[in-house]
Residue frames relative to the residue before (quaternion, step in Angstrom):
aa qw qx qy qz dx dy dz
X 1.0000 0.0000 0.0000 0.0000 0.00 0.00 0.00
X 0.3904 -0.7128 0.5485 0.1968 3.48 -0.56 1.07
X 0.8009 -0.3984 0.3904 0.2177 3.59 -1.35 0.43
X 0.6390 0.6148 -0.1560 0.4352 3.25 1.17 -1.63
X 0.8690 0.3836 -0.1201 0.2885 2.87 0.83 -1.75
X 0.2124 -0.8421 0.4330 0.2413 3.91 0.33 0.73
X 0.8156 0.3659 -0.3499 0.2803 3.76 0.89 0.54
X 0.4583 -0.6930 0.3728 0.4133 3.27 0.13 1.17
X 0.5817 -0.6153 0.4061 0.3436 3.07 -1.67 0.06
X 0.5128 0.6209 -0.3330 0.4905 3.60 1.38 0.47
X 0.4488 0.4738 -0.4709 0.5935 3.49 1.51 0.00
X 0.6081 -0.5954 0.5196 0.0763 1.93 -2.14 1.51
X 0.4162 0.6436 -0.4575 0.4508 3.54 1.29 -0.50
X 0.3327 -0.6735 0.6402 0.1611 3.62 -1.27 0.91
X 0.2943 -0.7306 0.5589 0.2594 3.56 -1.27 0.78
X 0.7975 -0.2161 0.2262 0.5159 3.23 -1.26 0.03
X 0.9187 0.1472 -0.1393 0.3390 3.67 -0.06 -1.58
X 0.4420 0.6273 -0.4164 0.4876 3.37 1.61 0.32
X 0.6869 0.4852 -0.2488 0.4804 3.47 1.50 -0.89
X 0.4596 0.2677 -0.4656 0.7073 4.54 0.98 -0.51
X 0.7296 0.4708 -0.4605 0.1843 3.68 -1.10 -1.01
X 0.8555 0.2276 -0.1115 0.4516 3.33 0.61 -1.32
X 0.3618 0.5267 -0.5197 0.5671 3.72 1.29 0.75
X 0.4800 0.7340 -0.4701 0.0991 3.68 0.07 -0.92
X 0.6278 0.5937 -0.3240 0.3852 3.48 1.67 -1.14
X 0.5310 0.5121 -0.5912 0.3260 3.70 0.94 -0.55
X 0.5037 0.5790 -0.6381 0.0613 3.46 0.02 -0.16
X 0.8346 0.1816 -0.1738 0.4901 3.28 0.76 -0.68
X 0.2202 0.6516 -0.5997 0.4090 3.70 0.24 1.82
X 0.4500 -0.6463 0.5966 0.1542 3.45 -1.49 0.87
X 0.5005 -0.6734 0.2893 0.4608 3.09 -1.31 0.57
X 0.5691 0.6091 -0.4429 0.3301 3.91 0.54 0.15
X 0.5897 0.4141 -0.4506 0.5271 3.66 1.36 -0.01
X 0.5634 0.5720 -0.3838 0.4563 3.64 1.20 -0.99
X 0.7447 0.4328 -0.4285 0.2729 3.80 0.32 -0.23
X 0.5546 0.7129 -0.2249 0.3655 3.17 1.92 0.11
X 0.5773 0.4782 -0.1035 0.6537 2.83 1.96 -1.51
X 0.7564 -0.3665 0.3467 0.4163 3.96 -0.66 1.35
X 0.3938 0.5940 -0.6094 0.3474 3.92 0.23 0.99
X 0.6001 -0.5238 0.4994 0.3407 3.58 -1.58 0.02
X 0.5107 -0.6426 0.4705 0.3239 3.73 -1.25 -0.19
X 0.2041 0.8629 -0.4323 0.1637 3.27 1.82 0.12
X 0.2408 -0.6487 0.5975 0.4053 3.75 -1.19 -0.17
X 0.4192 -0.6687 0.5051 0.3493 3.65 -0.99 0.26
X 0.0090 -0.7015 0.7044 -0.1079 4.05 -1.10 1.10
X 0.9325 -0.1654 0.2098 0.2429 2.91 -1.78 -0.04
X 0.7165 0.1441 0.0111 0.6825 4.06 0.13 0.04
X 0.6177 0.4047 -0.4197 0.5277 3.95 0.69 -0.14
X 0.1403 0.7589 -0.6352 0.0290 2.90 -2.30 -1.06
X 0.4284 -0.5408 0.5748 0.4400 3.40 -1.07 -0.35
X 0.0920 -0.6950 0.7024 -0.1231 3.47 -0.67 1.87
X 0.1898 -0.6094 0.7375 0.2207 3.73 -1.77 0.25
X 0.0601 0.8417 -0.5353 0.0388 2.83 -1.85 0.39
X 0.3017 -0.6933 0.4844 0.4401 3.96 -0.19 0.18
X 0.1721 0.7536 -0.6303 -0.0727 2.76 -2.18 0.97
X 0.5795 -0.2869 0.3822 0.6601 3.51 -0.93 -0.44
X 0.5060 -0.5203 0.6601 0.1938 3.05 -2.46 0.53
X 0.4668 -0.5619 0.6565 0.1879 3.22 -1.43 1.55
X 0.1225 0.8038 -0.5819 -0.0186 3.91 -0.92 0.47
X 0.8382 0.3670 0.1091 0.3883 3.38 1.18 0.01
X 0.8293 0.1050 0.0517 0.5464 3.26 0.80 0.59
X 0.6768 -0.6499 0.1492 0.3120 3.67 -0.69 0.47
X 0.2859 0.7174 -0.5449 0.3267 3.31 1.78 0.75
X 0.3852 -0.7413 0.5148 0.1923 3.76 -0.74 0.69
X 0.6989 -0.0398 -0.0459 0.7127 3.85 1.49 -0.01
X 0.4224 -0.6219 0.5186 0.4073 3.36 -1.62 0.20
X 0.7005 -0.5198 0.3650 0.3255 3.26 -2.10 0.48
X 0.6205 -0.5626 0.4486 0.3119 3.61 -0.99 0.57
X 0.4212 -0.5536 0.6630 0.2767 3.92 -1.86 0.88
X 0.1836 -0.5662 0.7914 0.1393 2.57 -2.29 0.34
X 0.3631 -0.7641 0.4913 0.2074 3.39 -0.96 1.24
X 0.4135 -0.7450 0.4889 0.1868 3.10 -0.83 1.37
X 0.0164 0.7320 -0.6708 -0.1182 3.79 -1.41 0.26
X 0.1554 -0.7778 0.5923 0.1419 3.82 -0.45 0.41
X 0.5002 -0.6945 0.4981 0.1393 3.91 -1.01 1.14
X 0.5747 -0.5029 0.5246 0.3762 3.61 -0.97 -0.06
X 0.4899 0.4618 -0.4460 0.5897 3.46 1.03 0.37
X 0.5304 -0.4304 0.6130 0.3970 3.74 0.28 -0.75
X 0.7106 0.5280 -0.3915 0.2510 4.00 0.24 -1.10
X 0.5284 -0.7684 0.3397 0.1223 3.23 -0.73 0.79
X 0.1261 -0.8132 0.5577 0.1086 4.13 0.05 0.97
X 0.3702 -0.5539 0.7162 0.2077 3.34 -2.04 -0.22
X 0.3957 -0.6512 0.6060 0.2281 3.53 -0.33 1.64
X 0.0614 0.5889 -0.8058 -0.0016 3.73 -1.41 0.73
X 0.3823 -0.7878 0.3985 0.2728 2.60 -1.26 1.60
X 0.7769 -0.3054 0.2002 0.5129 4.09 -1.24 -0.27
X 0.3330 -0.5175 0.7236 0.3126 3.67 -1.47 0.61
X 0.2169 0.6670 -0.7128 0.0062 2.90 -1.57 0.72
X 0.5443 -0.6628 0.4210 0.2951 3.93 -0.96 0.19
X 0.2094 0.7539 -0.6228 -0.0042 3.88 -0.17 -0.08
X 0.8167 -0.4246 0.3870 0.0541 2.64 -2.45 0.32
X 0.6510 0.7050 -0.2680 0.0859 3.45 0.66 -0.04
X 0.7412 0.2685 -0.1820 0.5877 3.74 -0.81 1.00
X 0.3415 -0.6967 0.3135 0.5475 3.57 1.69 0.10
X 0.7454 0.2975 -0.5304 0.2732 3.23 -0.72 0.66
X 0.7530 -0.2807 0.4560 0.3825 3.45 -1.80 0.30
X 0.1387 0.7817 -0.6080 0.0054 3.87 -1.19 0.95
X 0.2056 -0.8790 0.3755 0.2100 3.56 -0.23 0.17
X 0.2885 -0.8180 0.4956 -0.0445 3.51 0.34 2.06
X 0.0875 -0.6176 0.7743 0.1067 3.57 -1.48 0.52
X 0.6516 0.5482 -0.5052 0.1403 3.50 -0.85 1.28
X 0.2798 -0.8699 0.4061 0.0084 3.06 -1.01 1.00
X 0.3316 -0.6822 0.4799 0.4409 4.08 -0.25 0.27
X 0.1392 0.6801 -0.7096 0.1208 3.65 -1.03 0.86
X 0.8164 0.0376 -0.1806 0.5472 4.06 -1.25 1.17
X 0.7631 -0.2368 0.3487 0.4899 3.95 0.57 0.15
X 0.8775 0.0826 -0.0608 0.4685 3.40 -0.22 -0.26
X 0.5436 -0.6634 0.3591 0.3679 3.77 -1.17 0.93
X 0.3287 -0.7290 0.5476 0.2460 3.48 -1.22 0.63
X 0.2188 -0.8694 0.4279 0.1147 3.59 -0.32 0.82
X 0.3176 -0.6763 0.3922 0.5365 3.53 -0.71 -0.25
X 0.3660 0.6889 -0.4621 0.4219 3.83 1.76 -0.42
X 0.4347 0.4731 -0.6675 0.3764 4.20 0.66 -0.30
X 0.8842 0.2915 -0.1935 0.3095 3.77 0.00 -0.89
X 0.2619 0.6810 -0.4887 0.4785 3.91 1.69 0.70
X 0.6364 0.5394 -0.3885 0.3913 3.53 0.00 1.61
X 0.8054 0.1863 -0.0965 0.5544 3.82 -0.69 0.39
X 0.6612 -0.5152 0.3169 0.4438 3.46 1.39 0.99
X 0.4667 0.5826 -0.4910 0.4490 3.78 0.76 0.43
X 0.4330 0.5982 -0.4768 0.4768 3.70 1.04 -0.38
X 0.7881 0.2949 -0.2421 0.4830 4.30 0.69 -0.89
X 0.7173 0.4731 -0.4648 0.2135 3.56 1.15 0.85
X 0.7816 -0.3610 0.1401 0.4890 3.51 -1.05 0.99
X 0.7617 0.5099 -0.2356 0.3230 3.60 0.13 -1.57
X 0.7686 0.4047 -0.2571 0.4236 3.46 1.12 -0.71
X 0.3745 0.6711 -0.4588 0.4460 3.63 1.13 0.49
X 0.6255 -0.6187 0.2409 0.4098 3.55 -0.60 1.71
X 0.8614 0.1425 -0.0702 0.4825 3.63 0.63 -1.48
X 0.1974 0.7854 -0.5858 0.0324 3.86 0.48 1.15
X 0.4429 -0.6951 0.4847 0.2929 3.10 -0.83 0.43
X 0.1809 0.7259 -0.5897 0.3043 3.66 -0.18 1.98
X 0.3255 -0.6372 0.6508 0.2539 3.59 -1.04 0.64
X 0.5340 -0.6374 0.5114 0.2170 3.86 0.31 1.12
X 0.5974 0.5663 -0.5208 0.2259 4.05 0.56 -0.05
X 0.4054 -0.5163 0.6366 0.4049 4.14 -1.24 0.75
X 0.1473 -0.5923 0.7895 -0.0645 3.56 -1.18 1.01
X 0.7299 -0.5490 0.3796 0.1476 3.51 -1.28 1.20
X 0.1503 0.8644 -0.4624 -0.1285 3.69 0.05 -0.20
X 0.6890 -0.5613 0.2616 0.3765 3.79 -0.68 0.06
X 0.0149 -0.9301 0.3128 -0.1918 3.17 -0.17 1.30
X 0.5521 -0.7260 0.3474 0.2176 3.45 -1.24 0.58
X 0.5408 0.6270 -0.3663 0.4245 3.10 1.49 0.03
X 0.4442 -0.7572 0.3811 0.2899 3.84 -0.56 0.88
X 0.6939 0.5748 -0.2115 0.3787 3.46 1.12 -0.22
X 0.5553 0.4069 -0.2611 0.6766 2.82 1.86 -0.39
X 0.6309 0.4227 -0.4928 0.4247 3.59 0.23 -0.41
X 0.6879 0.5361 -0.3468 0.3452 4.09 0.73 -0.93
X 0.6455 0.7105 0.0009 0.2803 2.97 1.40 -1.66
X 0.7046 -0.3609 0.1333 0.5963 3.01 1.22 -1.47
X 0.6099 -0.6890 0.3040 0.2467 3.29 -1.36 0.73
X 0.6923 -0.5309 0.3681 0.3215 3.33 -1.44 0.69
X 0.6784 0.4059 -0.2659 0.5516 3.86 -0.37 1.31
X 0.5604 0.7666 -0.1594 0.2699 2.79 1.02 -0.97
X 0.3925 -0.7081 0.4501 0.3768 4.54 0.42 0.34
X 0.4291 -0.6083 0.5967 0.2998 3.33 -0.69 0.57
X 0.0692 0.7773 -0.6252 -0.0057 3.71 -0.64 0.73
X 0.8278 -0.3605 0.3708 0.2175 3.42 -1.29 0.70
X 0.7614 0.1763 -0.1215 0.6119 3.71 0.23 -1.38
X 0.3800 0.4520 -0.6914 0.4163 4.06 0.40 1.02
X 0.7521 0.4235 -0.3310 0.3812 3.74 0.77 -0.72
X 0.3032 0.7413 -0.5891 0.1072 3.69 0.81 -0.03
X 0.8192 0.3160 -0.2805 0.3877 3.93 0.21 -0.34
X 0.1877 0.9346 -0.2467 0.1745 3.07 1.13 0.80
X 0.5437 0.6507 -0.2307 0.4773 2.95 2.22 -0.58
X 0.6793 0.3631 -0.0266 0.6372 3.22 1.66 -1.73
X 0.5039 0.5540 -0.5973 0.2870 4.21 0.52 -0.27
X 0.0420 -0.7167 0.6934 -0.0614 3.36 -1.42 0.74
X 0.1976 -0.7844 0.5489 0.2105 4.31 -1.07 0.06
X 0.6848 -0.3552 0.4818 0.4155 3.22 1.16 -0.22
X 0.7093 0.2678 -0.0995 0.6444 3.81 0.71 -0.75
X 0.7778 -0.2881 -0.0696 0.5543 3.69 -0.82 2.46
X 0.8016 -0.3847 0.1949 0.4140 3.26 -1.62 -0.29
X 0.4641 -0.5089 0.5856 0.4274 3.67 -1.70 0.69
X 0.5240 0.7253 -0.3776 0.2383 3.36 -1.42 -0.62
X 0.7085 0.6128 -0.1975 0.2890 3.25 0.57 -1.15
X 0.7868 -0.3422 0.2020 0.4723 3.08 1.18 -1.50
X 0.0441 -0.7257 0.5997 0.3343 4.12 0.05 -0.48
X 0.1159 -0.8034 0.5820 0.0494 2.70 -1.80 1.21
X 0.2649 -0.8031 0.5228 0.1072 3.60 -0.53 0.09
X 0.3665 -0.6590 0.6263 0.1978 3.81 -1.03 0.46
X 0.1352 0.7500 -0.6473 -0.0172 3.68 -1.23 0.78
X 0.1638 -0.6738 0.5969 0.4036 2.82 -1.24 -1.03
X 0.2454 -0.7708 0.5766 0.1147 3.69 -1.82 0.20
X 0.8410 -0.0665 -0.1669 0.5102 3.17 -1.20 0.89
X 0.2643 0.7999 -0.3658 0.3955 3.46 0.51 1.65
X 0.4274 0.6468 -0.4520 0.4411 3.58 1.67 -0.40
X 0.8666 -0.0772 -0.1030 0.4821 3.21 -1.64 1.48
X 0.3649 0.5927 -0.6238 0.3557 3.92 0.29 1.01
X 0.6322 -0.4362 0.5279 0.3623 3.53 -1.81 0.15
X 0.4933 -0.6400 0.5270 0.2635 3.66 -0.87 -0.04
X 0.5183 0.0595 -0.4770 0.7073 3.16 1.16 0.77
X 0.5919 0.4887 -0.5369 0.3501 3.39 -0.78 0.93
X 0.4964 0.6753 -0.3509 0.4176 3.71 1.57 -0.08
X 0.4328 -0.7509 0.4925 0.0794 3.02 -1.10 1.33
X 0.0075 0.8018 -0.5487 -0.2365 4.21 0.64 0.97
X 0.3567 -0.6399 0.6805 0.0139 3.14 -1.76 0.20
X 0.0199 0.6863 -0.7073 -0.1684 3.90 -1.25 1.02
X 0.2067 -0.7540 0.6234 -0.0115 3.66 -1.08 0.75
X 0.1772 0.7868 -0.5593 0.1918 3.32 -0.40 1.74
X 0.2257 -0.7191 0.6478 0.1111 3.12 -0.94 1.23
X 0.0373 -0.8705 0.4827 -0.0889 3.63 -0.58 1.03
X 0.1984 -0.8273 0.4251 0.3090 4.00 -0.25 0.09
X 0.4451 0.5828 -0.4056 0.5456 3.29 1.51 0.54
X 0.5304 0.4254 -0.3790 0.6278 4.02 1.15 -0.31
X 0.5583 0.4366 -0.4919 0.5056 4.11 0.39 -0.97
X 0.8135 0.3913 -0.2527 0.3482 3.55 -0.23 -1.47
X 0.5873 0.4775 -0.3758 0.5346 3.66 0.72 -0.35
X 0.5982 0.4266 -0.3946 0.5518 4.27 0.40 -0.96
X 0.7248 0.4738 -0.4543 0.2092 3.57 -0.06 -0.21
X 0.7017 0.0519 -0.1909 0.6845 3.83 2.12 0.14
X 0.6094 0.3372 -0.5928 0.4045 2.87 0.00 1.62
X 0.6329 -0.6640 0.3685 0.1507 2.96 -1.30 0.53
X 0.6104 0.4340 -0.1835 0.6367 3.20 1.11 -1.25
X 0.5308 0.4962 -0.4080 0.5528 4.30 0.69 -0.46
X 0.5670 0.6268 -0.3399 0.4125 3.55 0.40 -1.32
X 0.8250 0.3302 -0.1315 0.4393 3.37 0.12 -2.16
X 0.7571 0.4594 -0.2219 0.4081 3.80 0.85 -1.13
X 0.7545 0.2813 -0.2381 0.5430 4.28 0.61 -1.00
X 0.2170 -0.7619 0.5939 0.1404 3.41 -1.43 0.42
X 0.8214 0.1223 0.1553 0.5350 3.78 -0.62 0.31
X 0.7924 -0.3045 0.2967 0.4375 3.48 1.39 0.63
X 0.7879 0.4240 -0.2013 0.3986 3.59 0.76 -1.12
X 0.0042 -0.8595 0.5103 0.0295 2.83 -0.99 0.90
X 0.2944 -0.8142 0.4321 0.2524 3.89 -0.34 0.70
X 0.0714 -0.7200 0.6640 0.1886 3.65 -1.20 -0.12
X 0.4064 -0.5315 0.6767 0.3073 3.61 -1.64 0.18
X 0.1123 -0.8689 0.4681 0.1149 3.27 -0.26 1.47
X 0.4818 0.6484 -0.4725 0.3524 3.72 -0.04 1.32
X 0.5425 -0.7031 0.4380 0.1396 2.90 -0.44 2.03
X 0.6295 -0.5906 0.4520 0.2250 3.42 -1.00 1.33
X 0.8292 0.2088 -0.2415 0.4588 3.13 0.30 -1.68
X 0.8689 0.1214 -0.0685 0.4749 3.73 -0.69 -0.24
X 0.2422 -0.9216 0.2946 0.0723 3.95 1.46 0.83
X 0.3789 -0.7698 0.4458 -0.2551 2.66 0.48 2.70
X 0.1112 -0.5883 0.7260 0.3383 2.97 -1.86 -0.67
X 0.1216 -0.8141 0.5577 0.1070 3.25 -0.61 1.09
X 0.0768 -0.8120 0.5472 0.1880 4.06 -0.45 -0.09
X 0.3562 -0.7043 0.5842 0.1891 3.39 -1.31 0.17
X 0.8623 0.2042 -0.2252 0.4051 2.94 -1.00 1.28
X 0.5482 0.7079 -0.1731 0.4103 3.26 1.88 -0.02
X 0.7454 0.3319 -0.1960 0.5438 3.74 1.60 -0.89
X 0.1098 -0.8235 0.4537 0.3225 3.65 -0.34 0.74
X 0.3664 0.6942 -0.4933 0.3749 3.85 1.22 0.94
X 0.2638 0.8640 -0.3409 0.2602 3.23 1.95 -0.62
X 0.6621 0.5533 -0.2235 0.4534 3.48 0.87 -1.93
X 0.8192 0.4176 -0.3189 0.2298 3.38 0.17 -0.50
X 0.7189 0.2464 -0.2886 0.5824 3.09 1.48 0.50
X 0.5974 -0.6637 0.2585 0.3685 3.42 1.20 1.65
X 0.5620 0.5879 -0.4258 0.3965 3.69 0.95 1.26
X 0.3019 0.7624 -0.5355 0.2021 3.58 1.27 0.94
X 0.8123 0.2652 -0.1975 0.4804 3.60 1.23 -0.35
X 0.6033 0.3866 -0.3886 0.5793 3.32 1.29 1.81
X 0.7477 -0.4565 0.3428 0.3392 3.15 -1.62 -0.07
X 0.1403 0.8825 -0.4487 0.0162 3.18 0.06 1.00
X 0.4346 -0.7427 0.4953 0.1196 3.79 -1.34 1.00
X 0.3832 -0.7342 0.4321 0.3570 3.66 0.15 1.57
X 0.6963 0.6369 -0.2632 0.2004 3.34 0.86 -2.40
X 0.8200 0.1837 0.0302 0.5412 4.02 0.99 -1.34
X 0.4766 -0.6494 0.4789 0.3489 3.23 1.21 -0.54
X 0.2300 0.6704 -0.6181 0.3400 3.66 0.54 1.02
X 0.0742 -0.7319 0.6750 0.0558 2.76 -1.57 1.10
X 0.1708 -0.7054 0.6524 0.2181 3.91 -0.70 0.48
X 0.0776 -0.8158 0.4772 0.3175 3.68 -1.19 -0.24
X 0.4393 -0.8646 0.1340 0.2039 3.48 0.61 1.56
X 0.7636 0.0782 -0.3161 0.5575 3.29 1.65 0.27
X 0.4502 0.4910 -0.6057 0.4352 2.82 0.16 1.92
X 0.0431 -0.8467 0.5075 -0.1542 3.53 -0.06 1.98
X 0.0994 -0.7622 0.6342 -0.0836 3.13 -1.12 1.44
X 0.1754 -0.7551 0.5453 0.3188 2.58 -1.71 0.29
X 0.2083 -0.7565 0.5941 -0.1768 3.28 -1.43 1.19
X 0.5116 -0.7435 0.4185 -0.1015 3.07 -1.55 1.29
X 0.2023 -0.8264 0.4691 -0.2368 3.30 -0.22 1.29
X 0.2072 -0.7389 0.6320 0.1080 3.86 -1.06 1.00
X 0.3955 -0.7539 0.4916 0.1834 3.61 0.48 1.48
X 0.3370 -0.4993 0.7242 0.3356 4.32 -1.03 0.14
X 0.6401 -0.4334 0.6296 0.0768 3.35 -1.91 0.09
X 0.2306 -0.7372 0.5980 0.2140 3.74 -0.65 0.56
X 0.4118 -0.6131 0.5420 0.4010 3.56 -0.81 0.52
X 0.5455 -0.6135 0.5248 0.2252 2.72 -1.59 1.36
X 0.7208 0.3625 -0.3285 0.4910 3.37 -1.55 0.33
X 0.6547 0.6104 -0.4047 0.1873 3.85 0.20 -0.84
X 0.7887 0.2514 -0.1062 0.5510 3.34 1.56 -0.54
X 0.5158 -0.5547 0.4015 0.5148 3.76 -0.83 -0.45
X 0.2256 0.8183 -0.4798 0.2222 3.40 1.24 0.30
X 0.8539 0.1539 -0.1466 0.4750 3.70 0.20 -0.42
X 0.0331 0.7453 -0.6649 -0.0363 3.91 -0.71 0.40
């Protein structure tokens, strides 16, 4: 066990490759074993289901699984995007539906990863909304971002330049810089807003460099989350409460409201009964 790492290998906490490797079996589990294994209580319907997907690890508290990635893509500008996966049309139940998903690291990327905590009724996540996929800044509790740059604003690359050495004061510096955004949000209601954690970490660099799914999903370190707390669908943040410490979560994702903890580079994959989009809400079905 290296230094770095602060859980022995007798913790019960799963690492990263103990967590993709040794999840792998849900592929082929129904949805009645899947409601056992960290899934929601959702009912499956139209546009839902029992869906898989990578996320952060739940460690802590009464979240019941951890919150789903967004794959990251960065532009010749530097500015950072949210891979959505392809629109495409299929067959199902006879009629004509209109699906966004695509295979990317092994396994299909859906838009149902993010059919949960009432995000299933916002605009952006409908197969064919009409979003330019960029994380755009959002208002926030971090002091560097609030000094730094402005709400709206693209998430660009050189905000993270001290990312090896950025620290607040709250557990160890080093780890990562993070930021609050949002995604596929332009001209939505405010409950319709899509949050976002954004962390640029050298433990995500070093991890993408044997794994696949890291490979296909973080860039340059970065790494995105859908930031809404499984159980009771918060916004938790990392690195952001300094009450955090008292429940050994100064150097994770921690939930003020219940105490959820996520641990942001430790990605699994994991299984979920997706909600249903209301019908009719888009041009999604004919």
């Amino acid at each position: 066990m290296s230094a770095a790492d602060k859980y022995p290998e007798s913790s019960s906490r799963r690492r990263f490759v103990k967590g993709v490797v040794g999840s792998a079996a849900l592929v082929g589990i129904g949805t009645g074993t899947a409601a056992m294994m960290k899934t929601a209580t959702a009912p499956t319907g139209a546009g839902g289901g029992l869906t898989q997907y990578y996320g952060v690890e739940s460690v802590a508290g009464p979240a019941p699984r951890g919150m789903p990635q967004i794959p990251v893509e960065i532009d010749d500008n530097g500015d950072l995007l949210g891979v959505w996966p392809e629109v495409k049309k299929k067959q199902k139940g006879g009629r004509t539906t209109t699906v966004a998903e695509q295979r990317l690291g092994g396994i299909t990327y859906s838009s149902e990863w993010f059919q949960y905590c009432g995000v299933q009724t916002y605009p952006g996540v409908a197969p064919d909304a009409d979003q330019d996929n960029y994380f755009r800044y959002a208002s926030s509790q971090y002091e560097w971002q609030s000094q730094e740059v402005s709400e709206g604003d693209r998430v660009n690359i050189d905000d993270f330049a001290d990312y090896t050495t950025w620290g607040n004061g709250i557990g160890k510096s080093g780890l990562g810089k993070p930021a609050s955004a949002i995604w596929r949000s332009q001209d939505v209601p405010a409950s319709g807003t899509i949050p976002v954690q954004i962390i640029r970490s050298p433990r995500i660099e070093q991890a993408a460099k044997t794994n696949r799914w890291l490979r296909a999903s973080t860039k340059e370190g970065f790494v995105a989350i859908l930031d809404k707390c499984t159980h009771f669908c918060c916004v938790p943040l990392f690195k952001a409460d300094p009450t955090s410490a008292k429940f050994n979560a100064e150097n994770e994702i921690y939930c003020p409201c219940h105490q959820s903890v996520y641990d942001p580079f430790s990605i699994e994959k994991l299984s979920f009964v997706a909600l249903p989009r209301p019908t009719g809400s888009t041009s999604s079905e004919v």
